[in-house]
N, C-alpha and C positions, 0 to 999 in steps of 0.2 A: 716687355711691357704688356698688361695686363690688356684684351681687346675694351674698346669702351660698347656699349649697348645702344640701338640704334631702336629709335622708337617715333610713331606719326602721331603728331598732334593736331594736325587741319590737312583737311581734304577740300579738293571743290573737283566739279563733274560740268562737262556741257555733253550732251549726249542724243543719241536717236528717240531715250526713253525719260529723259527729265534733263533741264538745263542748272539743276542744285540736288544736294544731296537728299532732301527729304523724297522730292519726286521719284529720281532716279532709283530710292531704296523701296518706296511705295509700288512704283511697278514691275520692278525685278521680282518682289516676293506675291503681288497680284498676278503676276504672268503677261504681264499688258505687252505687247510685242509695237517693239516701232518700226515693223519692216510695212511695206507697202507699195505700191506702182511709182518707179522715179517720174518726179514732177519737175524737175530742175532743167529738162531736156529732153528732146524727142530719142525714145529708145525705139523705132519703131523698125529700123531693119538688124536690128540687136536681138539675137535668142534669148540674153535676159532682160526681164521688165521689172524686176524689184530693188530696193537696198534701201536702208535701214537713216534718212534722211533726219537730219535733225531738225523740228519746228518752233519756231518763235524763239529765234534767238535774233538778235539786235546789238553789233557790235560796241555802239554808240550808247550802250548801257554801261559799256564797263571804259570804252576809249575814248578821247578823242574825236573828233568828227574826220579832219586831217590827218592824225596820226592814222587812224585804225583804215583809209583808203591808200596808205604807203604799206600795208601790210596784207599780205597772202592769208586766204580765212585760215589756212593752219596755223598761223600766229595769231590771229584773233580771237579762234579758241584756246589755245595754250594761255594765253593772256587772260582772259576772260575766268577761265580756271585757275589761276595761279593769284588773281585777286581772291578770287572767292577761297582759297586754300588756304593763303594767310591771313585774311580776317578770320576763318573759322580759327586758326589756331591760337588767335591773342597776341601774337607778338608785338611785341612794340618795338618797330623797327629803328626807333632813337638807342634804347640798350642793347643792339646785335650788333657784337662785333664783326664790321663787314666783309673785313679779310678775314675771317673764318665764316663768312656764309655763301654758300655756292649753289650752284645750278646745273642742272643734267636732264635737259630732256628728248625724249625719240621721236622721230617719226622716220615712215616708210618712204614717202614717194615725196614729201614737204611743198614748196610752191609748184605742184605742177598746174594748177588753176591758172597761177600766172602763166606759166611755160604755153600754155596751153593760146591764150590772151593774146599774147606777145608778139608769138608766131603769128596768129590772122593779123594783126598791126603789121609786120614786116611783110607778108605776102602783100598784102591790100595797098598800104600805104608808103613803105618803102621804109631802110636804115633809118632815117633821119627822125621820124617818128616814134620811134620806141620809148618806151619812157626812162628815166634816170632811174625810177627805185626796181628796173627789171631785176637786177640784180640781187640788190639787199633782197625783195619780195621773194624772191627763186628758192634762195639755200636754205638747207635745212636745218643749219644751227641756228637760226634766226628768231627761231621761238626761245630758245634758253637764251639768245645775247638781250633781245628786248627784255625779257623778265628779269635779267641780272642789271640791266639797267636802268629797270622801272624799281627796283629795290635797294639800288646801288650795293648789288653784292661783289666784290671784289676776288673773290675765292674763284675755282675753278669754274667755267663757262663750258660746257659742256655740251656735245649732240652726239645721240648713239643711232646708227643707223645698221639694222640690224632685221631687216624686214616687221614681220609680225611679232620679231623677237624683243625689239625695240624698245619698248617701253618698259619691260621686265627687267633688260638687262642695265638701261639707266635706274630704275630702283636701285638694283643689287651694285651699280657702284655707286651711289650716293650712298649705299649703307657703309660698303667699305671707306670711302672716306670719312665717316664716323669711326669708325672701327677702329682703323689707326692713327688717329687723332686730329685728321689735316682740317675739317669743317666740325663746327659746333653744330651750324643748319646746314640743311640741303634740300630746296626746292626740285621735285623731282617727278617723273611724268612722262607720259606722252601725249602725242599730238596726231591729227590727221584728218585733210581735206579732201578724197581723192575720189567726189562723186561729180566728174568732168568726164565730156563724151571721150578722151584721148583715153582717159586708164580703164572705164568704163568698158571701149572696146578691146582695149589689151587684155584684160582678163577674162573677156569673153570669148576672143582668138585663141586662148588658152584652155578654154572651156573647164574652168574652173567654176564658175559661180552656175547657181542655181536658175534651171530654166524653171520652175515651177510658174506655172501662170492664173491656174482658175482660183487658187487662196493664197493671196500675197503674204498673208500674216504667218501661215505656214511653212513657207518656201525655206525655212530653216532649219532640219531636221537632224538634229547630231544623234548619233552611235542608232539612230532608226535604219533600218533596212530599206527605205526611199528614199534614203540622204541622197539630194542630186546635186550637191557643191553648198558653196557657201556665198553667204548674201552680206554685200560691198556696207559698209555705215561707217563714219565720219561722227567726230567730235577731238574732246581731250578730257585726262582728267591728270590729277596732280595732287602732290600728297608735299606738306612739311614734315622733311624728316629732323629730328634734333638726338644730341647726343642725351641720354637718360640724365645725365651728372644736369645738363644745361635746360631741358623740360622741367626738372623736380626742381633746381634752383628756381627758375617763376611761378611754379605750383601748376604746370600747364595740365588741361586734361589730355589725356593719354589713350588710345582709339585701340592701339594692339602697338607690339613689338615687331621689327623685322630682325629675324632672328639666322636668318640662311640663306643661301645664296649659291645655284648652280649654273654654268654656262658653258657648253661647250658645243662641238661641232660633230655632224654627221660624217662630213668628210665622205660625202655616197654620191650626189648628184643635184642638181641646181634647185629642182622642182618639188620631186620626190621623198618620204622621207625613208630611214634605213630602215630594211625587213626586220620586223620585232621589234622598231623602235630600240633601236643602241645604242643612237645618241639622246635620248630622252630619257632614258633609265638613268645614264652617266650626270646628268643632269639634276633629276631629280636624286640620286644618291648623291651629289657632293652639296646639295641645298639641304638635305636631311640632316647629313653627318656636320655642317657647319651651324646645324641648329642647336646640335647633339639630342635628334628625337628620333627613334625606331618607326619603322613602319608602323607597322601597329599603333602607334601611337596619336597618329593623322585621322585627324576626324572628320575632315571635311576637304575635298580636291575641287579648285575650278579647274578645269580641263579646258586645254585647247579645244578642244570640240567645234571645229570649223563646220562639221555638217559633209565634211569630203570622204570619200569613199575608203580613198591611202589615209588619212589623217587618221578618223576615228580608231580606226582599226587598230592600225599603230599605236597608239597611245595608251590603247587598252589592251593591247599587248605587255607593254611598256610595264604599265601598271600591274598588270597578274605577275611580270615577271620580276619584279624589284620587291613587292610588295607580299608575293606568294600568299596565303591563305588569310591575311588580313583583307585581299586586295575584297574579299568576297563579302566585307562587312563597311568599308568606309564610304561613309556618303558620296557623289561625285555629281556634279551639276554644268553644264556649259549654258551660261548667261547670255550668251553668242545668240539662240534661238529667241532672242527678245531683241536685243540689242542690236543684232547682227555682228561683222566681223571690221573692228574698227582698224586692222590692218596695224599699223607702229602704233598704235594709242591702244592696242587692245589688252596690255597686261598690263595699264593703268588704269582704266575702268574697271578690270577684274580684281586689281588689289584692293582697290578701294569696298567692292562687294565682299573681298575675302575679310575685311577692316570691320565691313560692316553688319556682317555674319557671324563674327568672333561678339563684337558686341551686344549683340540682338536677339540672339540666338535662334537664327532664323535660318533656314539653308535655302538659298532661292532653287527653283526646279530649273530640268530641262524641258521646253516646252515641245509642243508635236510631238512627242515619242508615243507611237501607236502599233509600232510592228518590229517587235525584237530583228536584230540582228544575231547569228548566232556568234560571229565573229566579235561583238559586243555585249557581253553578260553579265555587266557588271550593274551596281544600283547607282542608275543616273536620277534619284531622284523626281521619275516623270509628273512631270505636268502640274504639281502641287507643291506647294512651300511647302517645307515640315520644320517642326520645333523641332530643336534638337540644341544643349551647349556644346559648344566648340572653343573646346579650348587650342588646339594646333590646325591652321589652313593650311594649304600648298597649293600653288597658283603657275597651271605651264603656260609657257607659251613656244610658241616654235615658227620658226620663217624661213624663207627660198633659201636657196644658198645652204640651207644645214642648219642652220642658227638655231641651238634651243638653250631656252632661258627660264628658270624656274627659283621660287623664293618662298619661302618658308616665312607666317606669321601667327607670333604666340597670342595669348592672353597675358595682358600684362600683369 
């Protein structure tokens, strides 16, 4: 059976740098960075002081008053976005067939805002106090079960928990189940809440995130040679995927194609990723070959670009070595230095920019880039949008554990 073609017709974004798609595309290509000093809680015996906070969002815009305080902000933004993703795409949810419409979406660390809640209720107050929705609020599939039953989609319900890799690799199987016929739709995304003093200082114990202090907006500096880690930001963004045959039947408009799909594993070490990047290249070659597009052919890369020291490096490794002497001419940009690093939601924001780049033809930059690395020598695109069409994007991402995930999208 011939594969069917997987294609986005509505997006929605809540983010560090716009809470809808106009904003979030207006500052990505202005350079407007939503990193800044956390306001949400005292970081004051914490080496880091920034991350990437999302402002003037108002759950009770898009929920409920009741419902949306039974729900973990990870699911209020998964929510929040997954409204705003099927109204962009027109559906009219009376003619979807609901057992063929499904839902997939990632996050990293999911209620741990609750987790976090919970625990001082149980130290302070005792057992008996804790609340009934601790639960439902906690888990991490909780954002795709709400969304499948704010939409009554019947089809597979789905949560990919896959660190940073998360959101990339809920894309790439909601495409395959277009592919081999099981869903017509697929709501699909990621999510994440994880700017609470608990994970805050976990990643700080890890000395992961960026100690930059005197320019918060800077503190994000991918494939630069003062890259000091990567800066913590919170949101979700969400894409309707549909099959091509079931888009053109409603006349729906058409944003890009997902055309490819790689995932696989390091299999090196928990934290760390493989020297030269081998499982990134594995990755991004089986999302190329399942496109059927050559290197060469890729015009435009979001890159993981976390702003970390192993990461960068890696990647662009990765890259000169899959890639060989095209690697020296393809655009490459990490959105991360504006946005910061949305952790399981970050290769749903990135698809969406990759969505939104194929369209516009616009490449958003890497910002702060002021001091070559030699270990990174490739064109990150510093500091300025540039015109350019783009017909083929490629979009990594990569997470603890090994996890990398990468997707390939056309011009439709």
């Amino acid at each position: 059976m011939e594969k069917k073609r997987a294609v986005i017709t509505g997006m929605g974004v809540v983010s560090p740098v716009g809470n809808n798609l106009e904003k979030f595309w207006d500052s990505l290509i202005g350079g407007q960075s939503g990193i800044d000093v956390v306001t949400r809680f005292d970081v004051g015996d914490m080496p880091t002081k920034v991350a990437a906070e999302i402002k003037d969002f108002e759950p009770t815009d898009w929920l409920d008053r009741k419902e949306s305080r039974h729900m973990d902000r990870f699911t209020q933004l998964a929510m929040a976005a997954a409204k705003m993703a099927v109204q962009d795409s027109g559906l009219n949810l009376e003619q979807v067939n609901k057992e063929r419409a499904s839902c997939i979406v990632g996050t990293g660390v999911g209620g741990v805002a609750t987790l976090e809640q919970q625990k001082e209720v149980l130290m302070n107050k005792g057992p008996g106090r804790i609340s009934p929705f601790f639960v439902p609020m906690l888990i991490s599939n909780m954002a795709a079960g709400h969304i499948s039953i704010e939409f009554g989609f019947q089809g597979s319900s789905l949560s990919v928990v896959t660190a940073c890799a998360s959101a990339t690799n809920a894309i790439g199987e909601a495409m395959r189940l277009i592919e081999h016929g099981y869903a017509d739709v697929v709501v699909c995304g990621g999510t994440e809440a994880p700017i609470v003093p608990l994970a805050f200082a976990g990643f700080c114990a890890m000395k992961a995130m960026s100690t930059e202090k005197e320019n918060p907006k800077e503190a994000c500096r991918p494939f630069d040679a003062r890259r000091s880690g990567f800066v913590m930001g919170e949101g979700a963004g969400i894409l309707v995927l549909e099959s091509l045959e079931h888009a053109q039947k409603r006349q729906a408009r058409i944003y890009a194609e997902i055309s490819g799909y790689g995932s696989t594993c390091d299999a090196y070490h928990i934290t760390s990723p493989a020297p030269g990047g081998t499982g990134a290249i594995q990755s991004m070659k089986a999302a190329l070959a399942g496109a059927k597009v050559l290197p060469e052919e890729v015009d435009y890369i979001n890159a993981h670009g976390t702003g970390t020291q192993a990461n960068d490096s890696a990647e662009t490794a990765a890259i000169k070595a899959l890639f060989g002497e095209a690697a020296q001419k393809v655009a490459i940009s990490s959105t991360k230095s504006m946005t910061g690093h949305l952790l399981g939601a970050a290769g749903a924001i990135e698809a969406i920019a990759c969505a939104l780049t194929i369209k516009n033809g616009m490449i958003p930059p890497t910002m702060n880039y002021g001091e070559p690395d030699p270990d990174c020598d490739l064109d990150y695109v510093p500091n300025t949008a540039r015109k350019k069409e783009v017909h083929v994007a490629l979009s990594n991402t990569f997470g603890f554990g090994g996890h990398n995930a990468t997707i390939v999208l056309k011009r439709f």
